[in-house]
C-alpha positions as CSV (number, residue, x, y, z in Angstrom):
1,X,11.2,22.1,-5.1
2,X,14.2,21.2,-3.2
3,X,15.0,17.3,-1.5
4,X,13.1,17.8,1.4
5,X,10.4,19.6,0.0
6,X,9.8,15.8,-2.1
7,X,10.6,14.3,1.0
8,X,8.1,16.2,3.3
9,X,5.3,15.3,0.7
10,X,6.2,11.5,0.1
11,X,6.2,10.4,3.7
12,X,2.7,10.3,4.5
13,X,2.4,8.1,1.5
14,X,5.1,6.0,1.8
15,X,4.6,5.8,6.2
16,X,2.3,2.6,7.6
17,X,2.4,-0.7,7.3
18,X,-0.8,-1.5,5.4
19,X,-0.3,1.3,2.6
20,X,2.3,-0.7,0.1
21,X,-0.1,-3.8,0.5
22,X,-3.4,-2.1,-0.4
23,X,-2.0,-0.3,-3.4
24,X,-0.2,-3.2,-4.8
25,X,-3.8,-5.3,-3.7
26,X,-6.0,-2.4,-5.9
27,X,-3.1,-2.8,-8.7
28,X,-4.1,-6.0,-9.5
29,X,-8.4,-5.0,-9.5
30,X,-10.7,-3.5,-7.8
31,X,-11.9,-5.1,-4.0
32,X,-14.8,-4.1,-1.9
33,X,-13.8,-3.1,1.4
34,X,-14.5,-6.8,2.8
35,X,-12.2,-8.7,0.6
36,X,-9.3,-6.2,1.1
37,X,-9.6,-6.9,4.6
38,X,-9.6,-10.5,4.1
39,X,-6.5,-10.5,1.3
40,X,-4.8,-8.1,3.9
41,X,-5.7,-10.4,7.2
42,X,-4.9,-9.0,10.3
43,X,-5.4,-5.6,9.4
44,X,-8.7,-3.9,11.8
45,X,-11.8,-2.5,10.3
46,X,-10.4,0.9,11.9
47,X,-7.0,0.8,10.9
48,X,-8.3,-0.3,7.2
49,X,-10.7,2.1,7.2
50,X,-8.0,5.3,8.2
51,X,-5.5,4.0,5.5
52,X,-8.3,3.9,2.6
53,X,-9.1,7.6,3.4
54,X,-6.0,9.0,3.5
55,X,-5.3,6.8,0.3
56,X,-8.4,8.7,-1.2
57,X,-7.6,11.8,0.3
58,X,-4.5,11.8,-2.2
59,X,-5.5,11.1,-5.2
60,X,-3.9,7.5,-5.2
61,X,-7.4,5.5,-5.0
62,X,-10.9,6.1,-5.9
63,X,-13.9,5.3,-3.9
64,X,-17.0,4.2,-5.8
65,X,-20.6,3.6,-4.6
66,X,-23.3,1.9,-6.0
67,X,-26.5,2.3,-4.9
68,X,-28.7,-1.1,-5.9
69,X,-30.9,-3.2,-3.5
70,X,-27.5,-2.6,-1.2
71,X,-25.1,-0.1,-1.1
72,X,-22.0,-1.3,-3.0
73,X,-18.7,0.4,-1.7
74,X,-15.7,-0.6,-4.2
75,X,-11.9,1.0,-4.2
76,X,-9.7,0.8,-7.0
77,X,-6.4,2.3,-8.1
78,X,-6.3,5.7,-9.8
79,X,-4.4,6.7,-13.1
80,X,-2.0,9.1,-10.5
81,X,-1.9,5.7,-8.3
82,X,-0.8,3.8,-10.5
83,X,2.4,5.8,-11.3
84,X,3.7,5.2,-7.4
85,X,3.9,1.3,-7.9
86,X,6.9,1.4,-9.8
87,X,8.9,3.8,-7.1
88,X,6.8,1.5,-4.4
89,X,8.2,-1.4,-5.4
90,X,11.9,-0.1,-5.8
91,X,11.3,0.8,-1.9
92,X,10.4,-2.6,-1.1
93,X,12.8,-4.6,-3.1
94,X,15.7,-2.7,-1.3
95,X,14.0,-3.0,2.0
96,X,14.4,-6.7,1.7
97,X,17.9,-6.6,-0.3
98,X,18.9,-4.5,3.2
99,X,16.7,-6.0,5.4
100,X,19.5,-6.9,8.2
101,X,20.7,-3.4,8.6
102,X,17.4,-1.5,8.3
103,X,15.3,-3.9,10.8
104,X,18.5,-3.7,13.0
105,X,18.1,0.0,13.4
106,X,14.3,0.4,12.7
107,X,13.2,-2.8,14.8
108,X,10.4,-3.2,12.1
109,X,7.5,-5.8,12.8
110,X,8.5,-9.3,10.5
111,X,5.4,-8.9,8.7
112,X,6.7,-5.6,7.4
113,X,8.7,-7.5,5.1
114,X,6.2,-9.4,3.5
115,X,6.2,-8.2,0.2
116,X,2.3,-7.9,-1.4
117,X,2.0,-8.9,-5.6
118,X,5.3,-8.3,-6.2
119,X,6.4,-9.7,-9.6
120,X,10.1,-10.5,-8.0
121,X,8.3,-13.0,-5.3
122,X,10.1,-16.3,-5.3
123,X,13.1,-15.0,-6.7
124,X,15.9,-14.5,-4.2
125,X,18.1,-10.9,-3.8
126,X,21.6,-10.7,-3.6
């Protein structure tokens, strides 16, 4: 397989703004769809909805359903998931290390750069 070959297939996971923040949310545990969409904030039921498909329609998170009194609906991380976080978070920590150039270029929304879990938080870049 050949650079852009790699490239062609990463994009659609890498591409959208609430992607990196729902797989670094489901690495910490697993959330119902409600309390993603409350951790997330302003992300819409639709928009929240599209992302957790195509996210299942990878492989990178698993949908589970419980059937009790009330149907429980409950996403959580998969083994293959959990191998992007590492190359996930090297993407964001040098979005923000380049954050100048790339959002002068780009013209990326400010809450792009908030960066979800990330075990660098509060610790400044260079």
């Amino acid at each position: 397989m050949n650079k852009m070959q790699g490239s062609k297939m990463a994009s659609p996971i890498f591409i959208g703004r609430w992607t990196p923040k729902i797989l670094f949310s489901l690495k910490e545990r697993t959330h119902r769809h409600g309390e993603l969409r409350r951790h997330l904030g302003s992300v819409s039921q639709r928009m929240l909805t599209r992302t957790l498909r195509k996210l299942e329609s990878t492989g990178l998170i698993a949908r589970h359903v419980t059937r009790s009194k009330a149907i429980t609906v409950e996403y959580s991380l998969t083994q293959f998931g959990r191998t992007i976080i590492t190359p996930l978070r090297g993407m964001c920590r040098w979005a923000k290390r380049y954050r100048r150039q790339v959002s002068a270029d780009v013209h990326l929304p400010e809450t792009f750069w908030v960066e979800t879990a990330s075990p660098q938080r509060g610790r400044s870049s260079k």
